[in-house]
C-alpha positions as protocol buffer text, in pm:
chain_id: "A"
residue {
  index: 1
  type: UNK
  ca { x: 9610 y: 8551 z: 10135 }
}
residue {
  index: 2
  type: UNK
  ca { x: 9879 y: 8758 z: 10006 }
}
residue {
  index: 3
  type: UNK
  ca { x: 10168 y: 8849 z: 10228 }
}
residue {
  index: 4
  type: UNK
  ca { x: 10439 y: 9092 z: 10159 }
}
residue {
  index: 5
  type: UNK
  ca { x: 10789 y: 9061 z: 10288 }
}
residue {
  index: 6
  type: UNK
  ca { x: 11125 y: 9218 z: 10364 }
}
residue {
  index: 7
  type: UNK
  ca { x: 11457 y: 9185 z: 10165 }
}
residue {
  index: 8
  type: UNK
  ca { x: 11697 y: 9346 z: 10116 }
}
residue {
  index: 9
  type: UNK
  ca { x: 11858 y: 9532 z: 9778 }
}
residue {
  index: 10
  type: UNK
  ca { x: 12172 y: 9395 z: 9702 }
}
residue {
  index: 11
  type: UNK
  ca { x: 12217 y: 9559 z: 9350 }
}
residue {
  index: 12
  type: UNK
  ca { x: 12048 y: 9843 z: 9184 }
}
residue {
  index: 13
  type: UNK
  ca { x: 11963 y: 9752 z: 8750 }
}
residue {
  index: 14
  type: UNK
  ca { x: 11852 y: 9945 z: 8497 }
}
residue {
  index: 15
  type: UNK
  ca { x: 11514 y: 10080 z: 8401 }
}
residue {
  index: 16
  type: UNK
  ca { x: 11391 y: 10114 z: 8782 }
}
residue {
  index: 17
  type: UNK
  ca { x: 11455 y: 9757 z: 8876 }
}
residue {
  index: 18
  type: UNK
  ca { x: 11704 y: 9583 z: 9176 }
}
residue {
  index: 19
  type: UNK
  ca { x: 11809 y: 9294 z: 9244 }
}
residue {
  index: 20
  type: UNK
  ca { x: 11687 y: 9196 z: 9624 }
}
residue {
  index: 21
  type: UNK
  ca { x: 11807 y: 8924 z: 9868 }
}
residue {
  index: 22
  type: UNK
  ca { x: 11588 y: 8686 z: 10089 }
}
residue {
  index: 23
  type: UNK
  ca { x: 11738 y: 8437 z: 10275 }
}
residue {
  index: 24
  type: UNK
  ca { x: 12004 y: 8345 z: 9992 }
}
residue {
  index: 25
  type: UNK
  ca { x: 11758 y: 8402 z: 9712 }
}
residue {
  index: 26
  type: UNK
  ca { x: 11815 y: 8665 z: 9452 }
}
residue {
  index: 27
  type: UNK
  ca { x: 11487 y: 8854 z: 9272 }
}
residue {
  index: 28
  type: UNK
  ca { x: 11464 y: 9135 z: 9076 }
}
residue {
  index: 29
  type: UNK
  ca { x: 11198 y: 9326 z: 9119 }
}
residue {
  index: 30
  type: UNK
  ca { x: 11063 y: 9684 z: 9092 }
}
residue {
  index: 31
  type: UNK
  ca { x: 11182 y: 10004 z: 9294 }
}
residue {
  index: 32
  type: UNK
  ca { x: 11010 y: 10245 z: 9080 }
}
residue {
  index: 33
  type: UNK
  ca { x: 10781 y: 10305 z: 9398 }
}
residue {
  index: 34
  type: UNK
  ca { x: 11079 y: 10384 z: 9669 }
}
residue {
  index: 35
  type: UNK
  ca { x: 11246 y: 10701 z: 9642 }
}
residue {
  index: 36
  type: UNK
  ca { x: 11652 y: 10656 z: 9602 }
}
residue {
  index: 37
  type: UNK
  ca { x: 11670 y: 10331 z: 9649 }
}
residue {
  index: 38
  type: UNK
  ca { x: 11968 y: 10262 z: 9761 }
}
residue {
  index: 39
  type: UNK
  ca { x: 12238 y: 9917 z: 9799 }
}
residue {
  index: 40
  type: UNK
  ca { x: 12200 y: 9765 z: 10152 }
}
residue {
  index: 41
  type: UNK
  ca { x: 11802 y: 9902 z: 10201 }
}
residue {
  index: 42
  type: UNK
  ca { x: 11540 y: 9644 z: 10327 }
}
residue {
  index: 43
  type: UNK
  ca { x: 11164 y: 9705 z: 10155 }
}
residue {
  index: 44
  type: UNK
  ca { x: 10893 y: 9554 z: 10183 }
}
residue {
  index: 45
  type: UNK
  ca { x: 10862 y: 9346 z: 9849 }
}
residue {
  index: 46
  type: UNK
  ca { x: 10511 y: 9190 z: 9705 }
}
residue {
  index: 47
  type: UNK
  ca { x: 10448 y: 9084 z: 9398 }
}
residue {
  index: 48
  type: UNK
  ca { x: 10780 y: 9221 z: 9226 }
}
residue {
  index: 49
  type: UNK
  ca { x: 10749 y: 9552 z: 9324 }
}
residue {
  index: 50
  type: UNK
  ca { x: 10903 y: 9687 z: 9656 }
}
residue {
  index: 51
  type: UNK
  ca { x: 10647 y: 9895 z: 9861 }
}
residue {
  index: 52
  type: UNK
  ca { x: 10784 y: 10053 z: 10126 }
}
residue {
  index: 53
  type: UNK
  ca { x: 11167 y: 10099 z: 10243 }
}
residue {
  index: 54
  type: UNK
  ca { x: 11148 y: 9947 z: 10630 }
}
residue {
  index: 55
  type: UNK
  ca { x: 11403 y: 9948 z: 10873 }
}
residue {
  index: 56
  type: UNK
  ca { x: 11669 y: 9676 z: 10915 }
}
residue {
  index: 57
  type: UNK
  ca { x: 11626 y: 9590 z: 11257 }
}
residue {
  index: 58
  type: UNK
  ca { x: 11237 y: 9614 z: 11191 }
}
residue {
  index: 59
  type: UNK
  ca { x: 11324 y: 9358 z: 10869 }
}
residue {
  index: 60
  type: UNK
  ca { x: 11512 y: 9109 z: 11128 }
}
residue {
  index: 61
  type: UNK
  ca { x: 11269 y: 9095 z: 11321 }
}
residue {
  index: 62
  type: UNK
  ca { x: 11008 y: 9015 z: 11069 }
}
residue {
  index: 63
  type: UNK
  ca { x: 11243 y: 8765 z: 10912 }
}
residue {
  index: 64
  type: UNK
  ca { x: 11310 y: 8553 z: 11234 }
}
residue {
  index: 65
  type: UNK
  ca { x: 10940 y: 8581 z: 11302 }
}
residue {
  index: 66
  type: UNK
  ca { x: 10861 y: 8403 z: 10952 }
}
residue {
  index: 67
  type: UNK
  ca { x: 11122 y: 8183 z: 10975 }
}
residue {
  index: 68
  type: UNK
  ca { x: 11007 y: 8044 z: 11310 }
}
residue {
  index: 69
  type: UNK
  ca { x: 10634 y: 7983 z: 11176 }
}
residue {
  index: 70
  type: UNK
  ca { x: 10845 y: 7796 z: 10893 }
}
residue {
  index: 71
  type: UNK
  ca { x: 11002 y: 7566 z: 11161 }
}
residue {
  index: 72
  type: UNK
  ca { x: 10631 y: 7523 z: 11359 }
}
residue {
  index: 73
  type: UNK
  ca { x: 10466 y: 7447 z: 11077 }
}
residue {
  index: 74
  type: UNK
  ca { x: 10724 y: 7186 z: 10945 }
}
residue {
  index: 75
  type: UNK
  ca { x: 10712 y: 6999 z: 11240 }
}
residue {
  index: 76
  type: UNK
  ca { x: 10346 y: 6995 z: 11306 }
}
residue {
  index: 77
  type: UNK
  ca { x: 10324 y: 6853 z: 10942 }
}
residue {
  index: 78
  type: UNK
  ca { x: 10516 y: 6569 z: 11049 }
}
């Protein structure tokens, strides 16, 4: 299963790339599909590339979502 997620860009690099923020984690990855990409955008990132600029309240709520099957799942674990 592959699963795609938002972050958002907290600094644009050279040669199509930014650097993108999840949660405290910094990856860059590829923006050379999202038209003028810009500092404070959420996208959609999978596998290194961003997909699809989405909007931030849209990105919360996807991130609290994911972070709350993070917290079921480590509890049913133990």
């Amino acid at each position: 299963m592959c699963l795609a997620i938002p972050a958002e860009i907290t600094e644009l690099l050279p040669e199509q790339m930014a650097r993108v923020s999840l949660d405290g984690v910094s990856k860059a990855v590829s923006v050379a599909l999202i038209e003028d990409p810009q500092v404070g955008d959420y996208v959609v990132v999978h596998v290194g590339f961003a997909l699809a600029r989405i909007d931030p309240e849209e990105a919360r709520r996807t991130l609290d979502l994911l972070a709350e099957l993070g917290s079921d799942s480590q509890g049913a674990a133990a």
